[in-house]
PAZAPA-4460 file (N, C-alpha, C; in steps of 0.05 Angstrom, whole numbers, plus 32768, in hexadecimal, padded with zeros to 4 digits):
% residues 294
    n_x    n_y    n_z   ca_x   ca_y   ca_z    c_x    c_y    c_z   seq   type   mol
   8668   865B   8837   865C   8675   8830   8649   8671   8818     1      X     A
   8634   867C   8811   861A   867B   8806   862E   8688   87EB     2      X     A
   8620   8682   87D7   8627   868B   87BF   861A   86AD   87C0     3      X     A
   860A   86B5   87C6   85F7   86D0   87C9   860B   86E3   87DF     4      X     A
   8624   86D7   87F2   862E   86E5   8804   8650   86E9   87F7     5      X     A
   864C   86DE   87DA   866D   86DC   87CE   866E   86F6   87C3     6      X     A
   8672   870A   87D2   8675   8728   87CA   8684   8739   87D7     7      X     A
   86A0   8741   87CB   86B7   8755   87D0   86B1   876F   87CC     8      X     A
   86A6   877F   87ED   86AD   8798   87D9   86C4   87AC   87DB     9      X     A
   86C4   87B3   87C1   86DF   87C2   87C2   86DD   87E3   87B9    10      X     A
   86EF   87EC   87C2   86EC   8809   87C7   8702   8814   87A9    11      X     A
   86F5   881C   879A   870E   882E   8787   870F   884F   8788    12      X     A
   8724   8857   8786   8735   8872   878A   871F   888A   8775    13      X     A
   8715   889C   8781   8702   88AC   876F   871A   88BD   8767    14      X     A
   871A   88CF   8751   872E   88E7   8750   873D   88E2   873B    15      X     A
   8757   88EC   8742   8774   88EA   8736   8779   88CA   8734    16      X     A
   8775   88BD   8744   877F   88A0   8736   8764   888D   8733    17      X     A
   8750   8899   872E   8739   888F   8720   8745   8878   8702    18      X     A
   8749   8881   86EF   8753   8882   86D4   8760   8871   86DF    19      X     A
   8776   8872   86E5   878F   885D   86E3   8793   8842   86F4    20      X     A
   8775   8847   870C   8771   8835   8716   8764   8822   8706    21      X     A
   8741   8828   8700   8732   8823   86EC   874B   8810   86D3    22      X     A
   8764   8822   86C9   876A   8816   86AF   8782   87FD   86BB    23      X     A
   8787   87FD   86CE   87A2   87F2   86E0   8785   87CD   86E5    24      X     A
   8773   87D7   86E8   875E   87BA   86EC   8751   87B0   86D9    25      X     A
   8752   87C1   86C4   874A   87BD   86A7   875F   879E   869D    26      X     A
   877C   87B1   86A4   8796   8799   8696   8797   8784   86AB    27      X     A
   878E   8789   86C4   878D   876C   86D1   877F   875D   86D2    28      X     A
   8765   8767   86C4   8750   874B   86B8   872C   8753   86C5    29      X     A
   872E   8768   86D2   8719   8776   86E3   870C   878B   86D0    30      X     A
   86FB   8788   86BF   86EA   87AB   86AE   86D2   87BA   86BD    31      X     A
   86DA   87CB   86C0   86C5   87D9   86D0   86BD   87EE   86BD    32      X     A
   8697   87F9   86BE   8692   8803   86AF   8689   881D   86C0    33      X     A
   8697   8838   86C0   8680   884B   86D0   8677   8861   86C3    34      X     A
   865E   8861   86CA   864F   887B   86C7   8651   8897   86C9    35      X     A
   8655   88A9   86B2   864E   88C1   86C0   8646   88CB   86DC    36      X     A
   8653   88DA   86ED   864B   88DA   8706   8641   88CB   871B    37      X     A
   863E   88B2   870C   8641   8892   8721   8658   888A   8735    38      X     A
   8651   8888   8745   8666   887F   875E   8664   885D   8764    39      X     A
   8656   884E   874F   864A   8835   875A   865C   8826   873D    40      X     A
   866E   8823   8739   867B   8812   871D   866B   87F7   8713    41      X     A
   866A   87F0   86FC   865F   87D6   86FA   8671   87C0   86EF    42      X     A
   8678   87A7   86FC   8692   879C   86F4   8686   8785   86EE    43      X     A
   8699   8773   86DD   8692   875C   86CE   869A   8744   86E0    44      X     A
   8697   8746   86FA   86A1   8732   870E   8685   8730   8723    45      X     A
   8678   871C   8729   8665   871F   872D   8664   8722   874E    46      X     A
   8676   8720   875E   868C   871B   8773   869C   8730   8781    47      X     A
   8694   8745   8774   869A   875E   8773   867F   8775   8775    48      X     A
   868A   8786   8788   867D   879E   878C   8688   87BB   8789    49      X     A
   868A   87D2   8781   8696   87DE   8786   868F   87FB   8784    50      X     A
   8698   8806   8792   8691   8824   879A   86AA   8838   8794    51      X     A
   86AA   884F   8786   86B7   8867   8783   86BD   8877   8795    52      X     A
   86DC   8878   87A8   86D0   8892   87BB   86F5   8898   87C3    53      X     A
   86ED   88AC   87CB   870C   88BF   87D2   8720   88AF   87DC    54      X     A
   873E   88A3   87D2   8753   889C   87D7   8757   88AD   87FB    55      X     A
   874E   88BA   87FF   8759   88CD   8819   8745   88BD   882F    56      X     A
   872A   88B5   8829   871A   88A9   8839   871F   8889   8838    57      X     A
   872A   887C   8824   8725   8864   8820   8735   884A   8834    58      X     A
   8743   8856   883F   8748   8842   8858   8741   8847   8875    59      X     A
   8730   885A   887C   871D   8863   888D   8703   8847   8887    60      X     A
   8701   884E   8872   86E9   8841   886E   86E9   8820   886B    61      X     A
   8706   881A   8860   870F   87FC   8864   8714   87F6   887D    62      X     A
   871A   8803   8888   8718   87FC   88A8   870A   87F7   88BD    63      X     A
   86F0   8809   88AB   86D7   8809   88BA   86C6   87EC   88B0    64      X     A
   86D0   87DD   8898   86BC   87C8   888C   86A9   87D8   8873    65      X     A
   86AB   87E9   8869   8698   87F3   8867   86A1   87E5   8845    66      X     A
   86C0   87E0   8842   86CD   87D5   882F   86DE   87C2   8833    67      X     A
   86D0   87AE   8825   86E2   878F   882E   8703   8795   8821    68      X     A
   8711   87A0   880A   8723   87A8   8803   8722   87C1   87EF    69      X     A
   8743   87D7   87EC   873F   87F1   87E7   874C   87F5   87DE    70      X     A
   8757   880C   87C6   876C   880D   87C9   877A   8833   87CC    71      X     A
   8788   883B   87D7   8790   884F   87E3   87B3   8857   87E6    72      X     A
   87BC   886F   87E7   87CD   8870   87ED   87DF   886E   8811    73      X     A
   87F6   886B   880A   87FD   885E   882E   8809   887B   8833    74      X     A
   8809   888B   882C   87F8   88A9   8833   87E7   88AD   8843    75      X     A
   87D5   88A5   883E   87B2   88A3   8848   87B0   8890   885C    76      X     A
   87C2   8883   885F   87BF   8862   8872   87CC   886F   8888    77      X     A
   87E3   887A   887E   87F0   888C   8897   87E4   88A9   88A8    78      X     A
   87D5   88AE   8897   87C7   88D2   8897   87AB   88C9   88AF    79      X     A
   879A   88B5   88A0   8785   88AD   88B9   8797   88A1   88D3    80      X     A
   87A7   8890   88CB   87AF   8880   88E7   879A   8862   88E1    81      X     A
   878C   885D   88CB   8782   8843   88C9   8790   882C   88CB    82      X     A
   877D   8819   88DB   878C   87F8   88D7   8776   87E8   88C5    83      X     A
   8791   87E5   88AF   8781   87D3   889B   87A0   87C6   8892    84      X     A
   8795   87A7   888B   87B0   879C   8877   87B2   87A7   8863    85      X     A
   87CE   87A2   885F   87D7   87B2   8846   87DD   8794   883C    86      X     A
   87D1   8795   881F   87D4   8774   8812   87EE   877F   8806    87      X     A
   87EC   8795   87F4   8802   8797   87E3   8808   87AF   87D3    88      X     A
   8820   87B8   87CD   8828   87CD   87C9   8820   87CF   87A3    89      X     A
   8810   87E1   8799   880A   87EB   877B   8813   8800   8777    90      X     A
   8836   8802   876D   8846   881B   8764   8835   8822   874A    91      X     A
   8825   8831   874F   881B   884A   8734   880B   8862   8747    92      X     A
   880D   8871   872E   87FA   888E   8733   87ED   8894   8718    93      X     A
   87E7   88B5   8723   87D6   88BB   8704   87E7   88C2   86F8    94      X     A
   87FF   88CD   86F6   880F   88CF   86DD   8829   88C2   86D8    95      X     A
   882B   88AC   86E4   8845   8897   86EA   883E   887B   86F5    96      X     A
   8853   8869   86F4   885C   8853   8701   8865   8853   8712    97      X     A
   886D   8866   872D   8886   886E   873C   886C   887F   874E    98      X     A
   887D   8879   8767   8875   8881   8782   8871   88AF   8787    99      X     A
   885A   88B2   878B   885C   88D4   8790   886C   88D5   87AD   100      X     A
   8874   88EF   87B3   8880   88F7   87C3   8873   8914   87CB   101      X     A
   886B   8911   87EB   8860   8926   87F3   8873   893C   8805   102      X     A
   8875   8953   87F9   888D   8963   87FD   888B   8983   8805   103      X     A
   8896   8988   8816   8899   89AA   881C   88A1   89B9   8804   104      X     A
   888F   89C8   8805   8896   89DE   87F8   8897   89FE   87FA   105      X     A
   88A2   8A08   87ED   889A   8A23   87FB   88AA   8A41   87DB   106      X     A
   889F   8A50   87D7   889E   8A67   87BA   88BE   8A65   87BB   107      X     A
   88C0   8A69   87A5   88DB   8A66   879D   88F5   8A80   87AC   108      X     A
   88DA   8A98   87AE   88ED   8AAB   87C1   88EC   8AAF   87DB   109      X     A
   88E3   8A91   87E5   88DE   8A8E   8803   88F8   8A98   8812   110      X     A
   8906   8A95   8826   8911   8A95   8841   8914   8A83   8846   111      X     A
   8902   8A6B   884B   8906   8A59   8852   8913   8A3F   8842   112      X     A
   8925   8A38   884B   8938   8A27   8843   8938   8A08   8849   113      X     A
   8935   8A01   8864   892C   89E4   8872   891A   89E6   8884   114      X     A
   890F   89D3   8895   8904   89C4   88A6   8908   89E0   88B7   115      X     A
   891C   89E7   88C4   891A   89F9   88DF   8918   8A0A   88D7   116      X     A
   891F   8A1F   88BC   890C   8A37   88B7   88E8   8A34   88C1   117      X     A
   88DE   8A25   88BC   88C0   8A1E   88C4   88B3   8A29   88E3   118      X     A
   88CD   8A28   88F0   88B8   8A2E   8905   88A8   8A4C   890B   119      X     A
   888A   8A49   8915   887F   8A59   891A   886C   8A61   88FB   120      X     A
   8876   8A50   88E8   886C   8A5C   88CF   884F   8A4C   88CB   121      X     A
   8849   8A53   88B7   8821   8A4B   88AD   8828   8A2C   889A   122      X     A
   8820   8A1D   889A   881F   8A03   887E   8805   8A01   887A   123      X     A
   87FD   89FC   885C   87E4   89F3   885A   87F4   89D6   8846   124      X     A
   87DF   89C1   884A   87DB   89AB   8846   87C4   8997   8849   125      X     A
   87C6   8982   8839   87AE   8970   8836   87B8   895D   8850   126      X     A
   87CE   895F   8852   87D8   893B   8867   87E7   8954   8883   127      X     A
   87CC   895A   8896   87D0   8964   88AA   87E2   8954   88BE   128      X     A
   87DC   8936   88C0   87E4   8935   88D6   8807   8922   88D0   129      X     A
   8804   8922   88B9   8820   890F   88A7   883B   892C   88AE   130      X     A
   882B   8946   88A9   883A   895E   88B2   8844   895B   88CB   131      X     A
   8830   8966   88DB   8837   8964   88FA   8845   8953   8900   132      X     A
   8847   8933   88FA   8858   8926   8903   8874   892F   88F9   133      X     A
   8876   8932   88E3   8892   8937   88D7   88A1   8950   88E3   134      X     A
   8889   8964   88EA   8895   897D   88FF   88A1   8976   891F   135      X     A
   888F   896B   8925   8892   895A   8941   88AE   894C   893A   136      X     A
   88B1   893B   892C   88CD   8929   8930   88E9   8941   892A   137      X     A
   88E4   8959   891A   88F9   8964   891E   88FE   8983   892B   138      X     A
   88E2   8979   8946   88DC   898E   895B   88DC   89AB   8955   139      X     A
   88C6   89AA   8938   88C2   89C7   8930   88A4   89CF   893E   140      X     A
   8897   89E9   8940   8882   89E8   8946   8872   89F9   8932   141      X     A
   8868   89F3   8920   8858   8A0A   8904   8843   8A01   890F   142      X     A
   882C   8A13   88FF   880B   8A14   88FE   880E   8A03   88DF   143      X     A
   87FD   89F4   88E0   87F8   89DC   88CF   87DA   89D4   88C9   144      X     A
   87D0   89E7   88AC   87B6   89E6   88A9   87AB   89DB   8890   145      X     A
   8797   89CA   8898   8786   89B6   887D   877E   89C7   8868   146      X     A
   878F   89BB   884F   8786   89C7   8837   876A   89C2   8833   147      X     A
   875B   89D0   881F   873D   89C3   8815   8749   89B9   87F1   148      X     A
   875D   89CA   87E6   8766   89C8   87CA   8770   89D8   87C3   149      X     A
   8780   89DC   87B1   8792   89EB   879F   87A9   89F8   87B2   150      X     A
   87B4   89E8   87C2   87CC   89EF   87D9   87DD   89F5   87C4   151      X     A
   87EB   89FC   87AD   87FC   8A08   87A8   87F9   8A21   87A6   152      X     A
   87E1   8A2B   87A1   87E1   8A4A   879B   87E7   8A52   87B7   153      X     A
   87E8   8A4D   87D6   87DC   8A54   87E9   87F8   8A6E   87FA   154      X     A
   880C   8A5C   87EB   8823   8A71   87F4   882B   8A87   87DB   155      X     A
   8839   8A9B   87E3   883D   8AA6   8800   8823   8AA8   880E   156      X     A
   8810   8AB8   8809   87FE   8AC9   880A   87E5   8ABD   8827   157      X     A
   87E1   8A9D   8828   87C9   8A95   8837   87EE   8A75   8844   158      X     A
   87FF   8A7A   883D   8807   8A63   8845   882C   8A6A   8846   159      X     A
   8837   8A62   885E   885D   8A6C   8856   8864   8A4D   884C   160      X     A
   8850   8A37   884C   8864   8A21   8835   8849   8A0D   883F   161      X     A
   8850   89FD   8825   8840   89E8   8823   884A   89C8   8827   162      X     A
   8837   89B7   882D   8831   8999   8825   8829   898E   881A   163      X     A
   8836   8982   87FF   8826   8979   87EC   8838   8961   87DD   164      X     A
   8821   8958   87CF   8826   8942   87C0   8836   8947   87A4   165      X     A
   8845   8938   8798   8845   893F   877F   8852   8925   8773   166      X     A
   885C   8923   8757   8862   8903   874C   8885   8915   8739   167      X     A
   8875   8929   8732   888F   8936   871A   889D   8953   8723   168      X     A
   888A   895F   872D   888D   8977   873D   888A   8994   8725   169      X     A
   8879   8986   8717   8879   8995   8702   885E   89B2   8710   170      X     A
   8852   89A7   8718   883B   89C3   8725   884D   89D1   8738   171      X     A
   885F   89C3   8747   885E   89CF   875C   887B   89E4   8754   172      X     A
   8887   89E0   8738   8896   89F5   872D   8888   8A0C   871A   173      X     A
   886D   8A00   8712   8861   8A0C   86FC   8855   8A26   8715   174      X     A
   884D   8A21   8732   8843   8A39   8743   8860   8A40   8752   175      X     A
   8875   8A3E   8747   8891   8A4E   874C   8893   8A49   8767   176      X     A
   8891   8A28   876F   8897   8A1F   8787   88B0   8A0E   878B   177      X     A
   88BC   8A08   8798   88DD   89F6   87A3   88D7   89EA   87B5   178      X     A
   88DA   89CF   87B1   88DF   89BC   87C9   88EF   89C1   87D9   179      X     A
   88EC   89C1   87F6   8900   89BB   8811   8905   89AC   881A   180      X     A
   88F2   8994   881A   88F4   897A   8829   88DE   8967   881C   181      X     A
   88E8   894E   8825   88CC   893B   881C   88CA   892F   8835   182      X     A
   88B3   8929   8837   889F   8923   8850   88A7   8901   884D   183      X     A
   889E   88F2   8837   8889   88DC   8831   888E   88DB   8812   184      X     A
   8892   88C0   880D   8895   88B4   87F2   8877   88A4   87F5   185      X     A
   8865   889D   87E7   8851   8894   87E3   884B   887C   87D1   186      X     A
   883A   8864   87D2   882D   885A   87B8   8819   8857   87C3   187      X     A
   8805   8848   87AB   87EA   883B   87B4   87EF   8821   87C4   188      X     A
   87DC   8818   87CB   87E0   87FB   87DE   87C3   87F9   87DA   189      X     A
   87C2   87D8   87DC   87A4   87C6   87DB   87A3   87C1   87FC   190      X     A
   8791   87C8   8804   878D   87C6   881E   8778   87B2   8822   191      X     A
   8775   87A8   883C   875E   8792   8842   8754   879A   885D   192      X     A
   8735   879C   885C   872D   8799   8873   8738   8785   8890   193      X     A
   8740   8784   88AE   874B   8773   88B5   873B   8756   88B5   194      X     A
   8714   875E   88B8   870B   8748   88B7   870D   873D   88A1   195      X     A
   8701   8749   8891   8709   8740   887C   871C   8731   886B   196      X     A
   872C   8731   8877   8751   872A   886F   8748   870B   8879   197      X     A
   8740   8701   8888   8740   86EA   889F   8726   86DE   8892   198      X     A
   8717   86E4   8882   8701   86D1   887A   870E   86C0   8864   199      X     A
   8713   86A6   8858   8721   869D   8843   8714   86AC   882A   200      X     A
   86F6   869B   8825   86F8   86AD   8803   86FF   86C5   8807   201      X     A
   86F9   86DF   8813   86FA   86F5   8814   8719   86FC   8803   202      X     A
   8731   86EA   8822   8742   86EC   881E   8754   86E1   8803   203      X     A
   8741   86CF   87FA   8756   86C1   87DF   874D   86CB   87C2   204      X     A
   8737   86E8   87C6   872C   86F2   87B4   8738   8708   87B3   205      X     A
   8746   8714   87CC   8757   872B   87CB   8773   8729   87CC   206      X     A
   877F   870E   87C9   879B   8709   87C4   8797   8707   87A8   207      X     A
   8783   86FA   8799   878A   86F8   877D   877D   8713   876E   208      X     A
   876E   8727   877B   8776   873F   876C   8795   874D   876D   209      X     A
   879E   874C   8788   87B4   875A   878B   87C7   8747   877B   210      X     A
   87CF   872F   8774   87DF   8720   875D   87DF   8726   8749   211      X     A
   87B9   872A   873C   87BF   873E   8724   87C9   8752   871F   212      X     A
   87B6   8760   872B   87BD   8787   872B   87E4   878C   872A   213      X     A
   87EF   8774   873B   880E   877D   873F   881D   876C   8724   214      X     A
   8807   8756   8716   880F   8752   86FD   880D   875F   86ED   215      X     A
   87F3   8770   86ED   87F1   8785   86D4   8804   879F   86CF   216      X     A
   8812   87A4   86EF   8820   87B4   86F7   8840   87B2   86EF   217      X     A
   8845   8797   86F0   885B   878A   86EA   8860   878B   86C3   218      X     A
   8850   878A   86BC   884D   8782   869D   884F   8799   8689   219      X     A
   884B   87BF   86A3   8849   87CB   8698   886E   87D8   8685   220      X     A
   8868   87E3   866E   8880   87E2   8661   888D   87CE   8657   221      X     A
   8889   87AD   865C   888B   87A3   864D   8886   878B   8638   222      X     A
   8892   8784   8624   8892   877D   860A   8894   8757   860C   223      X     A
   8880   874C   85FB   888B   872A   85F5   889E   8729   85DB   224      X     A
   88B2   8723   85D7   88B4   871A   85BE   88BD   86FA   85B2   225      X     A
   88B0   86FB   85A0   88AD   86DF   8597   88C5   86D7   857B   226      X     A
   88D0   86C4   8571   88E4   86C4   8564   88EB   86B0   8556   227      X     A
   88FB   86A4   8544   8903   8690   853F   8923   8697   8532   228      X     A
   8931   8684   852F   895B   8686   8536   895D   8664   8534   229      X     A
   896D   866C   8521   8986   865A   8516   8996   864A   8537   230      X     A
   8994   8633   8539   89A4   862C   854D   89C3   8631   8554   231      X     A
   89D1   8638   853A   89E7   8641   853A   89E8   8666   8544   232      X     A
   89D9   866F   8545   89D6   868B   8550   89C5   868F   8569   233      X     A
   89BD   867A   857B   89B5   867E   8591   89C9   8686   85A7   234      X     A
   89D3   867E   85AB   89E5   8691   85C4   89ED   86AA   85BB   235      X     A
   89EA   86B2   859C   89F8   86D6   8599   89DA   86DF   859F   236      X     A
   89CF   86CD   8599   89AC   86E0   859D   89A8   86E8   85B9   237      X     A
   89A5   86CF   85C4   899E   86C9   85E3   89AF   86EA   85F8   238      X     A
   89CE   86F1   85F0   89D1   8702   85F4   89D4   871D   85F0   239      X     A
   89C0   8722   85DA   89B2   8739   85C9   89A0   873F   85DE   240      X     A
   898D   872A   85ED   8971   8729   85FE   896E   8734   8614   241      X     A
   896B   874C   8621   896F   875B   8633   8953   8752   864C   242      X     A
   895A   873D   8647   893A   8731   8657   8936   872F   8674   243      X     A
   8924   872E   867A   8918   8729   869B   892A   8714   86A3   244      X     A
   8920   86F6   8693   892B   86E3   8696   893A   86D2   867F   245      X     A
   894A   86BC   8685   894F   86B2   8664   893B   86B0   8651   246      X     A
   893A   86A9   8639   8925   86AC   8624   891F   868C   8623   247      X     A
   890B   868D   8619   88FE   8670   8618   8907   8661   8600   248      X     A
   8910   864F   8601   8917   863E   85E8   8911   8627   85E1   249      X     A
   88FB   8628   85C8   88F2   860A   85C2   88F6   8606   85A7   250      X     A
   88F7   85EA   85A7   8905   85DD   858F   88F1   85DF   8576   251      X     A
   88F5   85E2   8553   88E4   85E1   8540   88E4   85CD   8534   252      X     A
   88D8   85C1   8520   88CF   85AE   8513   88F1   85A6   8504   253      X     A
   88FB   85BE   84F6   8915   85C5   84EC   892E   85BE   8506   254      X     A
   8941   85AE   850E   8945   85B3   851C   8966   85BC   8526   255      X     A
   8962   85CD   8510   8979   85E6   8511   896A   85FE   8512   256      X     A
   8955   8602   851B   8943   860F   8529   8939   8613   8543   257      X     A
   8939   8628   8556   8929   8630   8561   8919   8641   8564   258      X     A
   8904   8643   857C   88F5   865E   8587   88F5   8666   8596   259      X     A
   88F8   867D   859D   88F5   868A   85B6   88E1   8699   85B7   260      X     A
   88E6   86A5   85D7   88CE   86B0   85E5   88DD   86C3   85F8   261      X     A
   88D6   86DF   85FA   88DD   86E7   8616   88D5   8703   861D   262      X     A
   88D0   870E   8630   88C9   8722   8637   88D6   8738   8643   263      X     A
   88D8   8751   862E   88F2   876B   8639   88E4   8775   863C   264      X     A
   88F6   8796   8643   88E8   87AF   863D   88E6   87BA   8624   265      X     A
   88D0   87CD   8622   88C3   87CF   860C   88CE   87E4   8601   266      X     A
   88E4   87F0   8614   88F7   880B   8608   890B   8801   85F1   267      X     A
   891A   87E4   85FA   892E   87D7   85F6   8925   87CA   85D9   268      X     A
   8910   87CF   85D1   8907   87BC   85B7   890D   87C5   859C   269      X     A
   890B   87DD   8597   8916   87EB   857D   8938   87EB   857C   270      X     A
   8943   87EC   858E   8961   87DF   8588   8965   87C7   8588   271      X     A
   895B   87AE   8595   895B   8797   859D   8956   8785   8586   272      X     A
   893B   878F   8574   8935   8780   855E   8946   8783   8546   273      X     A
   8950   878F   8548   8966   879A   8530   897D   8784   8531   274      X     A
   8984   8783   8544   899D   8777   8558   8996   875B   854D   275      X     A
   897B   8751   8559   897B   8739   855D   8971   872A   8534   276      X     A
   8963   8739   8529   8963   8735   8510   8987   8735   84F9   277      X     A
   8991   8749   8505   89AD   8745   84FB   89B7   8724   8502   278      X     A
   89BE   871F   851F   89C0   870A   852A   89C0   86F0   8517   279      X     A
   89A1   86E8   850D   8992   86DA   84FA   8983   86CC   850C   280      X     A
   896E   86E5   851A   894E   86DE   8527   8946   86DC   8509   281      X     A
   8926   86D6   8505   8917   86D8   84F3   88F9   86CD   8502   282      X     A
   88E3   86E1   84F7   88CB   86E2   84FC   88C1   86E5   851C   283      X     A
   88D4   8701   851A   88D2   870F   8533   88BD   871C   853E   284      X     A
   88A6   871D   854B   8895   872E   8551   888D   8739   8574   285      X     A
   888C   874D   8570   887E   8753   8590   8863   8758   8593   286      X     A
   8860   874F   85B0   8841   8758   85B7   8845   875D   85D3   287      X     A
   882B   8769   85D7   8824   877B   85F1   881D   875D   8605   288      X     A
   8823   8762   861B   881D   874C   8634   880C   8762   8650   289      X     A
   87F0   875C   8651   87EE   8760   866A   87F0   875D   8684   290      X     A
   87F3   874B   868D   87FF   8744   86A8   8813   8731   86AA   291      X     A
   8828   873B   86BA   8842   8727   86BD   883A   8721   86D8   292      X     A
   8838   8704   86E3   8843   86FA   86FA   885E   86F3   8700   293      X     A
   8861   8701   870E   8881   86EA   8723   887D   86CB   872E   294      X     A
***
């Protein structure tokens, strides 16, 4: 392949996970810079192309080629009916780490109680046909109509219950709504065109984004800390260390000395250091790590 034809393009999420996509490729080693009202990003990879456009369209359009890789929710993968690979699963959203869940709902002084209250009733929703199926499998028959936006206001009044998305469920109590059911647990996923998938560079350019992105992902919450301990207090330390894995131990110049190394959570550190300084750690410090590989 021609050096002039070494170009990925990739599709990122316009909207609600704009931000956290953008900051999610920032920590995996990818900066993208966009413009005011620009849909065209400019990235520091020269190998790279990339375009801004609706998570709801974006595997429509990876399917079509139009995007060598995307990334989207399997929501949306399911909602079109698209065939695209899925390289790999990216647990985040816009206001979490953790998978949304798209869920029935309906006003708090509804009637309706489950799934078979529904029949004959109105739904508005964004994921028309993720509905219908879910009606179909438990042989209800409702009218099931495409939201344009703001589906919570829509009941009672234009809607007897909704389909919607949510991560905390905090809107959908703040418009004095109750879940009935959940449809669909959700994350993002890196998807690949299928030709695309089958060209090598293509393909070895979009396994080592998805390595990062799930390192940067991996890294999130936590902490390195670095250390030095009396050889006679390493095993009380070692099980102070609430770690991923054992802690790393190398020998000092002193050698009733060591160092360690190891990586927790970053909740666990304000009790931990205390602990481990009692112990007789000394010249304890932490720092931030952006990407963990497995």
């Amino acid at each position: 392949m021609d050096s002039t034809e070494k170009i990925l393009k990739l599709g990122l999420p316009k909207g609600s996970l704009q931000d956290s996509t953008l900051d999610l490729f920032a920590k995996a080693g990818f900066h993208f810079s966009v413009k005011s009202r620009s849909y065209f990003p400019s990235i520091d990879d020269d190998e790279l192309e990339a375009i801004l456009i609706r998570a709801q369209e974006m595997a429509h359009y990876v399917e079509l080629g139009a995007f060598d890789v995307g990334l989207t929710g399997k929501d949306w993968i399911i909602e079109t009916g698209a065939e695209v690979v899925e390289v790999s699963d990216l647990v985040y959203s816009k206001a979490s780490m953790r998978p949304v869940r798209w869920v029935l709902a309906v006003p708090e002084s509804s009637e309706i109680q489950s799934i078979k209250d529904l029949e004959g009733k109105h739904i508005a929703t964004e994921v028309v046909n993720i509905t219908k199926k879910y009606l179909a499998e438990h042989g209800i028959e409702a009218h099931v109509e495409f939201s344009w936006g703001a589906t919570e206001v829509k009941p009672p009044e234009l809607a007897d219950a909704i389909v919607e998305v949510t991560e905390t469920g905090s809107s959908l109590r703040a418009n004095k709504l109750r879940i009935v059911d959940e449809l669909l647990k959700s994350n993002t996923k890196l998807i690949a065109n299928k030709e695309s998938w089958k060209d090598p560079w293509k393909r070895e350019k979009i396994e080592n984004m998805a390595m990062l992105l799930q390192g940067a992902i991996n890294a999130q919450g936590k902490v390195g800390l670095k250390m030095n301990a009396p050889k006679v207090s390493l095993e009380k330390i070692t099980e102070l260390i609430p770690a991923l894995r054992q802690p790393t131990v190398s020998h000092l110049a002193d050698e009733n000395w060591v160092a360690l190394e190891v990586i927790v959570d970053e909740k666990v550190v304000r009790s931990v250091i205390p602990d481990l300084k009692r112990a007789g750690a000394e010249g304890i410090f932490e720092y931030d790590i952006s990407k963990l590989i497995d």
